[in-house]
N, C-alpha and C positions, 0 to 999 in steps of 0.2 A: 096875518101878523107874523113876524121874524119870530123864531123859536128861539128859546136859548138854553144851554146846556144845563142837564141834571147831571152830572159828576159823579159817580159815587167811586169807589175803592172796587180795585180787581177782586179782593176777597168780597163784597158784598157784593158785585155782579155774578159771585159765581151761587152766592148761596142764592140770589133771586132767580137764576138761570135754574138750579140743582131742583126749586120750590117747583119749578112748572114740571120735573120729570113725571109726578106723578098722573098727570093731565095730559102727558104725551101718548096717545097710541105708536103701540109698536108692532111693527110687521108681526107677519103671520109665524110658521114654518115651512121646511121639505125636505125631502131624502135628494139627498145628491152623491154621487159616486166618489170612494175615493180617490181619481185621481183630482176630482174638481172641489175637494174638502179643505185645501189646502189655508191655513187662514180662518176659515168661516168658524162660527160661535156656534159651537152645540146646545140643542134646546131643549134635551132629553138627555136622561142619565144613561150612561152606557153602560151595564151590566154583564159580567159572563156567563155566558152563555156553556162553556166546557173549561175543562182543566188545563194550565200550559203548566208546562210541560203534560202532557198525555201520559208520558211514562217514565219511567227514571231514567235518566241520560248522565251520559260522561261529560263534566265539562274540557277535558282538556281531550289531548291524544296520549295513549298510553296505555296499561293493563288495568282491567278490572279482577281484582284479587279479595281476598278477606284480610281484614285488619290484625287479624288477633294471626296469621301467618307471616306478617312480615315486622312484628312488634317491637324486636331484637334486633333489627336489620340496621346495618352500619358497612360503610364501603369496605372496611378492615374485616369484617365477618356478613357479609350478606346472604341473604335467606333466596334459597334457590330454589324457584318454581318451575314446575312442568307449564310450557305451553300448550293448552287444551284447543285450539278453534281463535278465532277472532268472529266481530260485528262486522257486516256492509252494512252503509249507510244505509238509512230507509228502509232497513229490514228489522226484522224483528230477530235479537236473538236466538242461536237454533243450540248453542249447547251452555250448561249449568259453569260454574266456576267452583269444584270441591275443594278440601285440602290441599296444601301443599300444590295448587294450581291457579294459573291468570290466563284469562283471555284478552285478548287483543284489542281496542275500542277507540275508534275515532272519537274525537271534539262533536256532541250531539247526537252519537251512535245510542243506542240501546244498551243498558244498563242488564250485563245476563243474570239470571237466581243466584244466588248464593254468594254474589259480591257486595261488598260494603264500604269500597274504597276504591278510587284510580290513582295508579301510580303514572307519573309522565313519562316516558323516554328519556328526559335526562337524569332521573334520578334510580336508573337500571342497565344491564349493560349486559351483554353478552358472552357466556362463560366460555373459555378455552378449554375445548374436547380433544384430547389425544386421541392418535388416528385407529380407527379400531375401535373404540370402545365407545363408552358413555361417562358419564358424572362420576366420580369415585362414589363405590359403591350404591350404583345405579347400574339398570340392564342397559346394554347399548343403546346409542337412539342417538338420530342424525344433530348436530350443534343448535339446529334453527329450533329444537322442542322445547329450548330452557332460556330463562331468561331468570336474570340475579337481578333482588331488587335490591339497594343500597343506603336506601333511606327508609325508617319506619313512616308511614301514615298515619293516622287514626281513622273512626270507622265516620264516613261521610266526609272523608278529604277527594277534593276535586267529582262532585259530584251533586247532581238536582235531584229530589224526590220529585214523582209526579205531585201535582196541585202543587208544588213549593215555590212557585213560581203567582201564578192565579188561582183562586178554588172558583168553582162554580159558586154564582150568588154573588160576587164580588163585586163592588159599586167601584169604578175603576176610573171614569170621568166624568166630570158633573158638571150639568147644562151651564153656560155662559163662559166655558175655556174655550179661548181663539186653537184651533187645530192646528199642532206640527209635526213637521215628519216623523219626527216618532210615533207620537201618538197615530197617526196614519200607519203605522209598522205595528201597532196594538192592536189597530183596529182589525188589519188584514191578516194578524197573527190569527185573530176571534172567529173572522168570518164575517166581518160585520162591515159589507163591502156598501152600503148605504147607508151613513148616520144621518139622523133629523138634526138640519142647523136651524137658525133663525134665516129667515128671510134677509135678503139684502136691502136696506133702506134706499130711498129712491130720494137724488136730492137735485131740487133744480133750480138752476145755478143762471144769475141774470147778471150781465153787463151793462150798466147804465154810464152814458156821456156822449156827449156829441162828437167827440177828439177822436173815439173810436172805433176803427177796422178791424174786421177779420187779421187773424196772422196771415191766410196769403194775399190780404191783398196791397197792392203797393201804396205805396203813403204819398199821401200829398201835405200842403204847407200846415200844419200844426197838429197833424193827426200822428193818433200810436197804435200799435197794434195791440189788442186785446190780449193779456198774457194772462190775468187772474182768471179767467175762464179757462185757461188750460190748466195753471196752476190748480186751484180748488178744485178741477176733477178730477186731479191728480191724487190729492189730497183726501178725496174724498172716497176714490179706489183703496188705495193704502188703509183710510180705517176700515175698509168692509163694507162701505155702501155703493149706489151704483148712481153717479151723476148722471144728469140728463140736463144737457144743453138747450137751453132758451135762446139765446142768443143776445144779441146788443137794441138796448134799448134807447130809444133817444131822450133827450134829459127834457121831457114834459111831462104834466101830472098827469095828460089822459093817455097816451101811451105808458107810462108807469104801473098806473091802476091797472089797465088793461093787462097789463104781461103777470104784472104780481097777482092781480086773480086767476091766471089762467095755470101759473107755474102753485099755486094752493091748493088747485083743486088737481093737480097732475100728479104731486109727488109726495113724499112724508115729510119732508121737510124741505123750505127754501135759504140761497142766500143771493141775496143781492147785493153786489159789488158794486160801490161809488153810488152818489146822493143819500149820502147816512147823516150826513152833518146838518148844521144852522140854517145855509145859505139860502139865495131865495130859486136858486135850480136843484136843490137838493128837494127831492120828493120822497124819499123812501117809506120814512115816519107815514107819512097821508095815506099813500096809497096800501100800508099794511092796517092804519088803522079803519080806512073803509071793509075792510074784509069783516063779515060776520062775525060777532063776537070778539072782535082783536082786542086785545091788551097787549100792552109795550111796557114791558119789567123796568129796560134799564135803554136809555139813549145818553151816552156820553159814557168814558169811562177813562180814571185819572189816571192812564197807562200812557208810555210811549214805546215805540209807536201803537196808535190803534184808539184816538180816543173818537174818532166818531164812530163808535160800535152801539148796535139797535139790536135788540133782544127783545124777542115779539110772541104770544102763543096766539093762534085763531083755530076754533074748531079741530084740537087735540091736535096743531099742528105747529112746531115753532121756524119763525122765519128767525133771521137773522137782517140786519142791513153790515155792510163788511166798508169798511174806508178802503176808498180805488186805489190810494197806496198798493201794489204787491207786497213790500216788505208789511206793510202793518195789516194787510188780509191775513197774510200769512201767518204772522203772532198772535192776529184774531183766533184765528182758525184755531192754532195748537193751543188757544186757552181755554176755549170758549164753545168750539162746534165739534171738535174734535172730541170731547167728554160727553156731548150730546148725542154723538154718534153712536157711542161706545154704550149706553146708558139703553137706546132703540134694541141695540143689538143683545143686550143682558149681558154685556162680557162684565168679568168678575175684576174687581180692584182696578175700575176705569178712572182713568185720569190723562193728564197734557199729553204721556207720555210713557216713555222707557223713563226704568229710574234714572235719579240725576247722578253726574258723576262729581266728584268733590275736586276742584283743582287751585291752583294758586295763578293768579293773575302775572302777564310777563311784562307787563306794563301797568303805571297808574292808568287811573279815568278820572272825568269830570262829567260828572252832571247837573241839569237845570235844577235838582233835588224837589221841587214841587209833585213831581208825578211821579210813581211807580216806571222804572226805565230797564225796558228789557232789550239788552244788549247781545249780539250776534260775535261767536268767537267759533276757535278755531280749535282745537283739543289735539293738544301732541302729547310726548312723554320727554323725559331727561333721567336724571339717575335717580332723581327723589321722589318721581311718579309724575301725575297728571298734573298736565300747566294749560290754562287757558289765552291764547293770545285772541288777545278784544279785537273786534274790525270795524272801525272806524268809518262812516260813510255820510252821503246826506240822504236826506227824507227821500224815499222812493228809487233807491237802487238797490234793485234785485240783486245784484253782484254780491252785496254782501250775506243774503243769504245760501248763494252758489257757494261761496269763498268760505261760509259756515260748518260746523257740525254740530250747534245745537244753540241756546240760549241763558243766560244768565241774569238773574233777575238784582236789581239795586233798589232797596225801597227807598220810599219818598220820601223826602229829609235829607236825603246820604248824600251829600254834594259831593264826595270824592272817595274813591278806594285807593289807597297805594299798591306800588308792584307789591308780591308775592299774598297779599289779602286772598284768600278763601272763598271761592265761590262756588254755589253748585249751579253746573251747565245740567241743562232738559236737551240731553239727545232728539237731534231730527231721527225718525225711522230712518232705516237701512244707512246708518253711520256706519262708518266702515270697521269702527273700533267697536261693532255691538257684536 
């Protein structure tokens, strides 16, 4: 019997979608090194382990002196210190800082006893020694022993206490933050040269139609080459899982079954591209609901592009079915599988995406208004900030998600936005402007 669609609203696809997380298994853990952390979801609190700073350091270049010596100090009367020593890097300091005396100290050097301030180099300067002598009313001593500071401090200007930085015991990253180079620059700060991430989700990714080739192989009369199978493991990289190609399935129900059971039992989650919809070559619905246990949340959804999308859980595992469109996989994807990825992995505050950016449309639009219509633009600036120019195309040209930098959503009803209307764009990852 012909199926016919159940409809519902992108926001109640997403709550029936959000209802199965709890029913999803999700990967394991592992220690991975950090150059290979980069990205991945930690699944363990990171705690310190030792103090950073270790000791009291200089933040800038310049003298380490006492505050209450140079209190008065003004370029018109500056407070004239004896040079006692200086810091090498990496060493510890070897002499005290007393009255009336500054030592010398790199940006990061060792902080010596008895100082409570640095002063920089440019707010000091070097006194003029008449030849012979020393400082008025000072014993002779070569020009390089004294140094005038010219600005007063206070006590703790340009300088870190040890632990003022991190103390030990410090809860410093907490499981489900996606790792970045900083953090990776925390981590190696610590010592903590293997953090526990989550596991990478394994998602295996089916190409269903007869029309379709491998990309290399050459085309003959009606056929196209398979791109959402490159796409979506593209996609699928990008949020942190790790696709696993099934390959092209032909559009029958018993090779369908056969691939959809074999890609269930292979990976955490599946998607299947093309036969999502009604038609009487569409299988996708059958052959997920013969799987053990299968239930199907939501088939149909009053989005454009994207409405034959199949939302499925079998045995703590959720499939997807994705419309063979690329552009409307791909709106699938950042609505819908993409928060499911995120949700495996425990990353915190998972959602489509990068926040949205707020811009003003540089042209009207029209829409069918019936369907929620999410629309592909391009994100520049001008003198009053961010302007979104809409990209116009027909059903199933990737171009216009090439030509994109993210999405705009128009609810249903809205038959039209005028130029300069208010839209928030959902950045694609790695937009240029992030």
């Amino acid at each position: 019997m012909r199926r016919t669609w159940e409809l519902v609203s992108v926001e109640e696809a997403r709550r029936r979608l959000e209802a199965l997380f709890p029913e999803a298994a999700r990967p394991g853990e592992e220690q991975v090194p950090l150059d290979e952390a980069l990205g991945r979801v930690l699944s363990r609190v990171v705690e310190a382990r030792r103090a950073l700073p270790g000791f009291d350091r200089s933040t800038v270049d310049g003298y380490a002196v006492r505050s209450a010596d140079v209190a008065a100090a003004t370029p018109e009367n500056p407070a004239r210190l004896r040079r006692v020593g200086g810091v090498a890097m990496g060493e510890p300091a070897r002499v005290a800082v007393g009255p009336g005396q500054a030592v010398e100290v790199p940006t990061g050097g060792v902080l010596p006893p008895g100082a409570d301030a640095v002063v920089m180099y440019e707010e000091t300067r070097r006194p003029e020694i008449s030849e012979g002598g020393g400082a008025p009313g000072q014993d002779p001593a070569p020009r390089e022993t004294w140094v005038e500071v010219l600005e007063a401090v206070p006590a703790g200007a340009n300088r870190m206490g040890a632990q003022e930085d991190v103390r030990p015991g410090e809860r410093l990253l907490l499981p489900g933050r996606r790792l970045r180079p900083q953090d990776l620059g925390l981590l190696a700060a610590l010592g903590e040269l293997e953090p526990w991430v989550r596991r990478r989700p394994t998602v295996a990714l089916l190409s269903t139609g007869d029309e379709l080739v491998p990309p290399a192989a050459e085309l003959g009369p009606g056929q196209v080459r398979d791109m959402n199978g490159t796409t979506l493991a593209a996609l699928c990289r990008q949020a942190g899982a790790k696709p696993v190609a099934m390959g092209i399935v032909p559009d029958t129900r018993e090779a369908l079954d056969a691939a959809v059971a074999q890609a269930w039992r292979s990976a955490d989650l599946v998607l299947i591209s093309g036969g999502s919809s009604v038609g009487e070559r569409d299988h996708a619905r059958e052959a997920v609901e013969a799987l053990p246990g299968a239930r199907v949340v939501v088939h149909g959804v009053a989005v454009r592009p994207g409405k034959p999308t199949l939302v499925a859980l079998a045995g703590g595992k959720l499939l997807y079915g994705l419309p063979g469109h690329p552009v409307s996989a791909m709106v699938i994807f950042h609505l819908f599988v993409r928060p499911a990825l995120e949700h495996l992995l425990g990353v915190q505050h998972f959602g489509p995406g990068l926040p949205p950016v707020r811009a003003r449309l540089t042209r009207s639009i029209r829409t069918a208004g019936r369907r929620e219509d999410y629309w592909r633009a391009q994100l520049l600036q001008d003198e009053r900030g961010w302007v979104a120019e809409p990209i116009v195309s027909k059903s199933g040209a990737i171009s216009s998600m090439v030509k994109g930098d993210g999405l705009f959503r128009v609810p249903a009803g809205v038959g039209e936005l005028p130029e300069g209307a208010w839209v928030e764009v959902e950045p694609f990852a790695f937009w240029a402007g992030a």
